[in-house]
C-alpha positions, 0 to 999 in steps of 0.5 A: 909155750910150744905145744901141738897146734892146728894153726897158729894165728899172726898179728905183729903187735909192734906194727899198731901205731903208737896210741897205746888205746888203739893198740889194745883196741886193735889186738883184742878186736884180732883176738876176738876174730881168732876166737870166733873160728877157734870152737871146742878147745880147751886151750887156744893159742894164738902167735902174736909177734913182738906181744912181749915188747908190748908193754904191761899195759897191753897185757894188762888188758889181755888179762882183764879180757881173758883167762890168758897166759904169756909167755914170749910172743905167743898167747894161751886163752883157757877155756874152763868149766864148772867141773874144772872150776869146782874142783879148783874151789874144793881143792882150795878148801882143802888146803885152807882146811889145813892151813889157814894161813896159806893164801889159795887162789885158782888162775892168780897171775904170776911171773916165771922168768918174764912169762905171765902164768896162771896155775890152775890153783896156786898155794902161797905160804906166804903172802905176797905183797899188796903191790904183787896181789894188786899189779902182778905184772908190773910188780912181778907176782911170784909163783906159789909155793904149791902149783897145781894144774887140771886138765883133761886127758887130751890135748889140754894135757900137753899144755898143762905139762909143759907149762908145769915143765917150764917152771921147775926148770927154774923153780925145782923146789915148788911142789907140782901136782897135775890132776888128769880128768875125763873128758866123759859126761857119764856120771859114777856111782856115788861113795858106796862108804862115805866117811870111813877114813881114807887109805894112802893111795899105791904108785903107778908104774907109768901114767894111766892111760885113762883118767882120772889120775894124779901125777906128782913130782917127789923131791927128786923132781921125778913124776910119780902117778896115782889112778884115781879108781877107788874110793876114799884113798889119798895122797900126803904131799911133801907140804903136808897137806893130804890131797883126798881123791874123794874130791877128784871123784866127787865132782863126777857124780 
């Protein structure tokens, strides 16, 4: 994924000798290293040299160490909160309120062309096979049917719009939806009506310049945008589920 970086950190992983153990020792040590001079990013990313012709076990233990993505040789670590998180879990009631048989689930690994991607929240409308759920690596996980990304409205949002870039050149079928959030810590003013029906929420001509705001990729596979600004309005997406802003805008209260 090629996005904006400071630096970008090296380790050639097919030079590690071939016990596989002090292979994955060695790399997580060096990623340790990196992470420690790294502060106060939302998205590391590190270069690691000849990481896709590691093996699956490698990048196995990748994933149990960190919230990685893969894709080629280069590395991304997200660091998430509890605002990013919470959202991920109300989103999830949402779409499970709606349909009870889709399977939901935030950072699940998936396989888009060889890369190992992580959607912030992903909805299958299916579920994946036991092999896929248990070993999505090996057994090659496919990707929701639903791929949402939250970020902030910085840097973090580059990453999460390449990402989503990445994938509908080869999935333009999948319903994209990226919700931008404020890296402020002042709080709003609570839903001055809560539990009046909520209202469909009026296109933006150009991405709003401050978040919070919804970009979603109508079935032309064009960005449509939604300021986030008022409460108790909506959107419906091509699936049917209703995404509510109250959720967005709940989170900073």
């Amino acid at each position: 994924m090629s996005v904006k970086l400071e630096r970008s950190e090296k380790l050639d992983v097919t030079t590690l000798g071939t016990r596989q153990a002090a292979k994955v020792n060695m790399i997580l040590a060096k990623i340790e290293e990196i992470l420690k001079e790294r502060k106060m990013k939302d998205v590391i990313t590190i270069n690691l040299p000849g990481l896709d012709e590691a093996g699956a076990s490698v990048h196995e233990a990748i994933h149990e160490n960190y919230n990685a993505e893969i894709i080629g040789s280069k590395l991304f670590i997200k660091f998430d909160g509890l605002a990013k998180e919470e959202l991920h879990f109300k989103l999830g009631v949402s779409a499970t309120t709606h349909n009870p048989d889709w399977r939901i689930a935030s950072n699940a690994i998936c396989i888009v062309q060889g890369a190992q991607l992580r959607p912030d929240l992903g909805v299958w409308y299916r579920r994946p096979t036991l092999p896929q759920r248990v070993h999505p690596i090996i057994n090659r996980a496919p990707p929701p049917n639903v791929w949402i990304e939250v970020f902030f409205n910085n840097s973090d949002r580059d990453n999460a719009l390449y990402k989503i870039a990445f994938v509908q050149r080869i999935y333009p079928r999948i319903k994209y939806i990226g919700i931008g959030l404020p890296d402020s810590v002042l709080p709003y003013l609570p839903n001055p009506s809560p539990g009046i029906p909520s209202s469909p929420a009026t296109p933006q001509n150009s991405r709003p310049s401050q978040a919070p705001y919804i970009i979603y990729w109508n079935v032309n596979n064009n960005p449509v945008y939604y300021k986030i600004d008022s409460w108790n309005e909506h959107l419906v997406l091509g699936c049917g589920w209703t995404l509510e802003f109250n959720i967005v805008l709940n989170i900073y209260t």
